[in-house]
Structures are given as structure tokens and as C-alpha cells.
GUNUDREN-630507 format. One record per residue (C-alpha): x, y, z; residue in three letters. Coordinates in steps of 0.25 Angstrom, whole numbers. Example, Ala and Ser with C-alpha at 12.3 -4.5 7.8 and 13.67 -1.06 7.14 Angstrom:
<sites>
49/-18/31/ALA
55/-4/29/SER
</sites>
This chain:
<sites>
592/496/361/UNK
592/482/366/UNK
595/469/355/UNK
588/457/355/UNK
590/443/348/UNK
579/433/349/UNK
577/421/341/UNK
563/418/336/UNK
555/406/332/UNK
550/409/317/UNK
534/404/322/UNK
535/420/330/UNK
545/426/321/UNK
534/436/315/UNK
526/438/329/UNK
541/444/333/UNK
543/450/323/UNK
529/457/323/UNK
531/462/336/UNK
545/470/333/UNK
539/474/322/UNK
530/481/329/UNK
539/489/339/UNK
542/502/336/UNK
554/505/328/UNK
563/512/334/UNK
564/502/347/UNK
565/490/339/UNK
576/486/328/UNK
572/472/323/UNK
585/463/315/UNK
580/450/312/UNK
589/438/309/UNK
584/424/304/UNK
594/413/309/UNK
593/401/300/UNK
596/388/308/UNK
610/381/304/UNK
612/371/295/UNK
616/361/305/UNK
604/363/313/UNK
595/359/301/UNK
604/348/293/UNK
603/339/305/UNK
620/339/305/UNK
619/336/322/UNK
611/326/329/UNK
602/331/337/UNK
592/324/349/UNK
593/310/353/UNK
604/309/342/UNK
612/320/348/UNK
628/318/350/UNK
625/302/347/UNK
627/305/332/UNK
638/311/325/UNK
634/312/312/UNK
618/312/312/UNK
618/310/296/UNK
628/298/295/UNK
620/292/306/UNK
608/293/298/UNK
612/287/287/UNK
619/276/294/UNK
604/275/301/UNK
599/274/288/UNK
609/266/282/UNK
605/255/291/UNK
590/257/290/UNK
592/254/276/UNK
599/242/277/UNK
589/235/287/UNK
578/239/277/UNK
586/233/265/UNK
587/221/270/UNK
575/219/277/UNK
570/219/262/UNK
580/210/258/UNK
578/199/263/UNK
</sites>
């Protein structure tokens, strides 16, 4: 037997899977793994696009962005 590792958009997932499904036993051994994405890709812990390498810290950057953002606000109201 030959293996195979394939990574699959979840949208065709099913329509894959249908067709394994369907081949004849004894030529096909399916073992599926879901892989979950990391915590850093989804926490936003690296900057990413126009911001990439330029920030070191994305979440100290934002709060010092709005930080400042606030103050301007404030004292527009102030005066």
C-alpha cells in the first residue's frame, strides 16, 4: 500500500470523504486527524500584514494607539 497525507478545506471535507467511502475496502484504510489551528495563530500574539516586523508587541501598540485616541477625545470635550 502506498500512504498519503492531504490537507483539506472543511467546505469539501465530506465530498472527500464520500468518495473514500465509497472505494472498496480492502484497498483503502482511511485514518483521519483534525488539526486544530494554534493558539498563537488565532490570539493575534504576531503582527501580521502592513504591520509585520514593524511591531514588536502588537497588544502593547494597541493600547498605546488607543491610549492616545482617548486622550485626543477627552479633551476635545473639554474645552
Amino acid at each position: 500500500m502506498q500512504q498519503i497525507t492531504i490537507n483539506i478545506n472543511p467546505s469539501i471535507y465530506e465530498h472527500i470523504m464520500f468518495f473514500l467511502r465509497n472505494l472498496p475496502k480492502n484497498l483503502v484504510d482511511i485514518q483521519t486527524q483534525t488539526i486544530k489551528k494554534k493558539p498563537s495563530q488565532s490570539s493575534g500574539s504576531k503582527a501580521f500584514g502592513l504591520l509585520n516586523g514593524k511591531i514588536k508587541d502588537p497588544v502593547a501598540w494597541q493600547k498605546a494607539i488607543r491610549e492616545e485616541s482617548d486622550r485626543d477625545i477627552y479633551q476635545d470635550f473639554q474645552r
